[in-house]
C-alpha positions in Angstrom: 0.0 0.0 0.0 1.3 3.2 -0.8 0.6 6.7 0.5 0.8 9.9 -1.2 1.3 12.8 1.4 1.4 16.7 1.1 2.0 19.4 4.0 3.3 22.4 3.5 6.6 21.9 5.5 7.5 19.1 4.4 6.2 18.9 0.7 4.9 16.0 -1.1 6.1 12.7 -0.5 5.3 9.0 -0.7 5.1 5.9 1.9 5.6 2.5 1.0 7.9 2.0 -1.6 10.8 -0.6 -0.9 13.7 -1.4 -3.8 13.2 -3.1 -6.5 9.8 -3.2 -6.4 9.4 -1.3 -9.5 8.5 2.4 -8.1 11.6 4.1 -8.9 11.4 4.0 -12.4 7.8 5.3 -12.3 8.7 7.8 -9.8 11.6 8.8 -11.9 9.0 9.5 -15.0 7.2 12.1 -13.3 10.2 14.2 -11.9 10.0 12.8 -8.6 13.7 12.5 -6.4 15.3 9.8 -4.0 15.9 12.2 -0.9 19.2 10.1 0.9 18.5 12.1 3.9 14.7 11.9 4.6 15.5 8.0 3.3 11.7 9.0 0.8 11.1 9.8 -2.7 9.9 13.4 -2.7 8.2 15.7 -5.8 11.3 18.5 -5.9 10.4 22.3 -5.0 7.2 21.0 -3.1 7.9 22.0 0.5 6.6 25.3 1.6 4.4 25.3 -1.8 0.8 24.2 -2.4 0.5 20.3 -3.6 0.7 20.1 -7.5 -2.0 18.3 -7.8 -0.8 17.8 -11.9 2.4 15.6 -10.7 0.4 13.9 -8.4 -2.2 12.7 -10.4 -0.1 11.7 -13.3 1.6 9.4 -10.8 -1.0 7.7 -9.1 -2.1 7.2 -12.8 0.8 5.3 -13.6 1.3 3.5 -10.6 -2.2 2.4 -10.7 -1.6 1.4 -14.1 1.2 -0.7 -13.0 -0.5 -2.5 -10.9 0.3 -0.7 -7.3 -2.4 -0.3 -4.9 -2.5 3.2 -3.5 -4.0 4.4 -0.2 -6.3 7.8 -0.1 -4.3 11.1 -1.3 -3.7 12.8 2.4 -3.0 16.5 0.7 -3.0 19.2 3.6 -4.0 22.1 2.1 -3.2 24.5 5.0 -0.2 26.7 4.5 2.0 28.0 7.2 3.2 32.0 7.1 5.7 33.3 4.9 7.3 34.3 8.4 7.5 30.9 9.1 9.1 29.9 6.1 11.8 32.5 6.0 12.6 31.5 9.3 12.8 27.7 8.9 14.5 28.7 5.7 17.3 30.4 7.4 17.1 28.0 10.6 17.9 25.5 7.6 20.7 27.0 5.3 22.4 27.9 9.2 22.1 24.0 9.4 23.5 23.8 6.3 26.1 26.0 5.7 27.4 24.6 9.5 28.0 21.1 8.0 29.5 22.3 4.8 32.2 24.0 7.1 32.8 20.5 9.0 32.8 18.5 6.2 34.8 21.2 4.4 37.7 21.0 7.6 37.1 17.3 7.5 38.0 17.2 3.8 41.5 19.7 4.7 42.2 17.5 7.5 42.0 14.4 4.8 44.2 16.1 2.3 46.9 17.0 4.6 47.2 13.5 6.1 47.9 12.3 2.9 50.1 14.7 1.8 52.5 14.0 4.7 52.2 10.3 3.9 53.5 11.0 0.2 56.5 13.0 1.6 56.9 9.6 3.8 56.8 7.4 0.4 59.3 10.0 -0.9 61.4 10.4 1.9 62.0 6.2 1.6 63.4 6.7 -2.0 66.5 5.9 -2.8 69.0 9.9 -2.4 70.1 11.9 -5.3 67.9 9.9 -7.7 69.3 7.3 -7.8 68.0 5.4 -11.0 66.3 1.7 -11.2 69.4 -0.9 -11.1 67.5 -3.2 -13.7 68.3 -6.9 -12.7 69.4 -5.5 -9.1 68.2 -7.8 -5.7 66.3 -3.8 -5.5 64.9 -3.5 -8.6 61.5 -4.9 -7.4 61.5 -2.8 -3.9 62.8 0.4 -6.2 60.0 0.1 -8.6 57.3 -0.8 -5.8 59.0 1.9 -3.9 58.0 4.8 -7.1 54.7 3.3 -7.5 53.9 3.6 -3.7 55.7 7.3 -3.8 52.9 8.5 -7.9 50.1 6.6 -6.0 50.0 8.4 -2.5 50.9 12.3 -4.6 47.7 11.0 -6.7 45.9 10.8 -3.9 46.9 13.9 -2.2 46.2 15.7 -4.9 42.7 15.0 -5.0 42.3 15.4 -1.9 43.5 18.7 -2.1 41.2 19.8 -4.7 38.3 18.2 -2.4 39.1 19.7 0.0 38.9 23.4 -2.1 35.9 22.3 -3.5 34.4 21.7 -0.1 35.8 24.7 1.3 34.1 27.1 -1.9 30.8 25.6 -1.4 31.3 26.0 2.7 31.7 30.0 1.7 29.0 30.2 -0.6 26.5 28.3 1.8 27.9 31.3 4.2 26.5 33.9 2.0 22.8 32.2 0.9 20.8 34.0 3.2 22.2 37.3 2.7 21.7 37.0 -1.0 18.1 36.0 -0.4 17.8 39.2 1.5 19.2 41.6 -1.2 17.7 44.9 -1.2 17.9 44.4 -5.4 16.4 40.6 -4.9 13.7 41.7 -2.4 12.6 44.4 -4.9 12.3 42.3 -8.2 10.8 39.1 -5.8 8.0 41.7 -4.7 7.8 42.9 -8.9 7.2 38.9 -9.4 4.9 38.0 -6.8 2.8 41.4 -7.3 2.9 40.3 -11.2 1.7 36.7 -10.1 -1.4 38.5 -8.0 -2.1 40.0 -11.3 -2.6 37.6 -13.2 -4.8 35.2 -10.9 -7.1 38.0 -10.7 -7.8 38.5 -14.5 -7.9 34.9 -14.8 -10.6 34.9 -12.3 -12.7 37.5 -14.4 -11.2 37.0 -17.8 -13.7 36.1 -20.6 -15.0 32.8 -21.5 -14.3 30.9 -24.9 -17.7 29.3 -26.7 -17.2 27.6 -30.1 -20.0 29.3 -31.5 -20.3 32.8 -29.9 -16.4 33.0 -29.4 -15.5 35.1 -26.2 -18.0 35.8 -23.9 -17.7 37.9 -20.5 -18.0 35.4 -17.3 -20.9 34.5 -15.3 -20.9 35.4 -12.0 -20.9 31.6 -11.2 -17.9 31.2 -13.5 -15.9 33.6 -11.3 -17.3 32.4 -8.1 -16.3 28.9 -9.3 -12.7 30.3 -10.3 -12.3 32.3 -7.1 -12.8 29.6 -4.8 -10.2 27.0 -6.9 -7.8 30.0 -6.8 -8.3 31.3 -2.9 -5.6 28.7 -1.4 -2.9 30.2 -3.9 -3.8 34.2 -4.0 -4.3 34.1 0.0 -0.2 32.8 -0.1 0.9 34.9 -2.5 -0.7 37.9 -0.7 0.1 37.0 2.2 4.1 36.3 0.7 3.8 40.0 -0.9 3.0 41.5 2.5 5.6 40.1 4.0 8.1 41.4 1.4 7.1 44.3 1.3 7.7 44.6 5.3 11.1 43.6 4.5 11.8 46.0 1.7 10.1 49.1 3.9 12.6 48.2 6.7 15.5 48.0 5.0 14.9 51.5 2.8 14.0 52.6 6.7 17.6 51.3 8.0 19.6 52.5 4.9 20.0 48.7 3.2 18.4 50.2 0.4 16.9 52.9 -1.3 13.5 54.2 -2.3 13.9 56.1 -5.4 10.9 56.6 -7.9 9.6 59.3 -10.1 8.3 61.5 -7.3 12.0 62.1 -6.1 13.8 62.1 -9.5 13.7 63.9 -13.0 14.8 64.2 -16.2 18.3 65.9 -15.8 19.1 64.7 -12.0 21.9 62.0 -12.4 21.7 58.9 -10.9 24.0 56.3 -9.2 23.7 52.5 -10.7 26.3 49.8 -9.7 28.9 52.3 -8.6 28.5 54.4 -12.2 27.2 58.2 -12.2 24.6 58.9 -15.4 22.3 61.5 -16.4 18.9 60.9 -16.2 17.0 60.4 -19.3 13.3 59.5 -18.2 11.9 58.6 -14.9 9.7 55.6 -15.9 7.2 54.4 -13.1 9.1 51.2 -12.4 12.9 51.8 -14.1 14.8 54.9 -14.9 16.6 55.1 -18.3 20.0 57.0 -18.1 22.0 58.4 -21.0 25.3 56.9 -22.2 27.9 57.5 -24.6 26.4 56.0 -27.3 22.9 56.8 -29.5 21.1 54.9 -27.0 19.9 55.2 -23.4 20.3 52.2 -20.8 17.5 51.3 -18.6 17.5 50.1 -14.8 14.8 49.3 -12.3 15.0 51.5 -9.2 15.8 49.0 -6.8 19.1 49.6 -8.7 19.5 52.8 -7.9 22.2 53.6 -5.4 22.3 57.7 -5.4 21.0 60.8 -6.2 21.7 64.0 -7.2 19.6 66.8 -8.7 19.7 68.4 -11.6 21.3 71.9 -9.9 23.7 69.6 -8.5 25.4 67.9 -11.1 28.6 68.5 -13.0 
């Protein structure tokens, strides 16, 4: 018997499958993933998300098909805040980013070890260079004695690079968070997630296709219809725009970044964008477009925007 489950913490996942009993290759069909750690196959980019009900039911379709029994779906639709997310989120990558920098020191610890046992091998090798006295009572231990010497500086060498490999990712994990948290990121995830609201709310209203009569507005039970099957995801993405834009009014509060728009520039002002000075060319509502050198103007969204100076000001 398997079991399909859903929460919004842990994502979708599935009880019951053992190997070689055939659910790995079906799993694999619809983009499902082994997860080593959770020992369960799991749909990817499901936790903190609403089920997709489309990968599920094209699995249980071809399980069913191939003969698997399958329990009741248990799909929680209840969604946790986007508070709590962030935070588990961080709580996580801290986890994270802690056991890259172990395994990283591990990984150094590994490569120096066998480093100093190469310079043992070499340090048992014949002085000077001695070459290979072909047909010598030593010409087996010499040639054992080489081989021992390439073997271990193999292996410290890859160790070494393991070791720089685990060490990069170790930093990177480091910085995760804090690129999540860009004042430029937060800006253009609040453009995307106001841009999603969007849309789910003309597709709620938007006209109706009839073969005969071709577009026709929407009935008032058409929209109540589409309204409900929408609610679970427009009450998350409001509630993850609300929370975003919390984060992007504190930080233009603090200082982490700044709140430029049309009502504080002009045409003629310059402007600073990635550590460049230009000259304003129009102040659109969501980018400002900047003169260069050249017969053409660039454009950037504010969020990009690091300074200001007026027009009277400028050189």
């Amino acid at each position: 018997m398997l079991t399909i489950t859903h929460t919004h913490e842990a994502g979708t996942m599935i009880d019951g499958t053992a190997r070689g009993d055939g659910t790995a290759a079906i799993l694999k069909a619809n983009r499902w993933r082994w997860g080593r750690s959770i020992g369960a196959w799991y749909v990817p980019n499901s936790r903190d998300q609403l089920p997709q009900h489309g990968t599920i039911t094209r699995t249980v379709a071809a399980l069913e098909a191939a003969g698997f029994e399958l329990a009741p779906l248990e799909l929680d639709m209840t969604t946790r805040s986007t508070a709590e997310v962030e935070a588990a989120k961080i709580a996580r990558q801290a986890d994270r980013a802690e056991a890259l920098a172990a395994k990283a020191d591990r990984k150094t610890a590994n490569a120096a070890a066998l480093w100093e046992k190469h310079e043992r091998d070499v340090a048992r090798l014949p002085e000077g260079g001695e070459p290979i006295k072909v047909g010598h009572h030593s010409e087996t231990r010499h040639r054992n004695a080489i081989n021992k010497a390439h073997n271990s500086a193999r292996r410290g060498i890859d160790a070494h690079h393991e070791a720089e490999e685990a060490a990069r990712r170790a930093e990177t994990a480091t910085h995760t968070t804090g690129a999540r948290y860009n004042p430029v990121t937060v800006a253009n995830r609040i453009e995307k997630i106001a841009a999603d609201v969007r849309r789910i709310e003309r597709e709620i209203v938007a006209d109706v296709y009839d073969d005969q009569k071709g577009y026709l507005p929407a009935t008032e039970e058409q929209k109540t219809i589409r309204a409900e099957r929408y609610a679970p995801k427009l009450d998350e993405l409001r509630d993850q725009l609300s929370y975003w834009e919390q984060v992007r009014a504190e930080q233009i509060a603090t200082g982490k970044a700044t709140g430029y728009s049309p009502a504080t520039v002009k045409k003629g002002d310059a402007v600073k964008i990635r550590g460049t000075w230009y000259k304003v060319a129009r102040a659109n509502a969501k980018s400002v477009s900047v003169q260069t050198p050249y017969s053409w103007t660039d454009r950037a969204p504010w969020a990009e925007v690091e300074d200001h100076r007026p027009a009277t000001h400028t050189a």
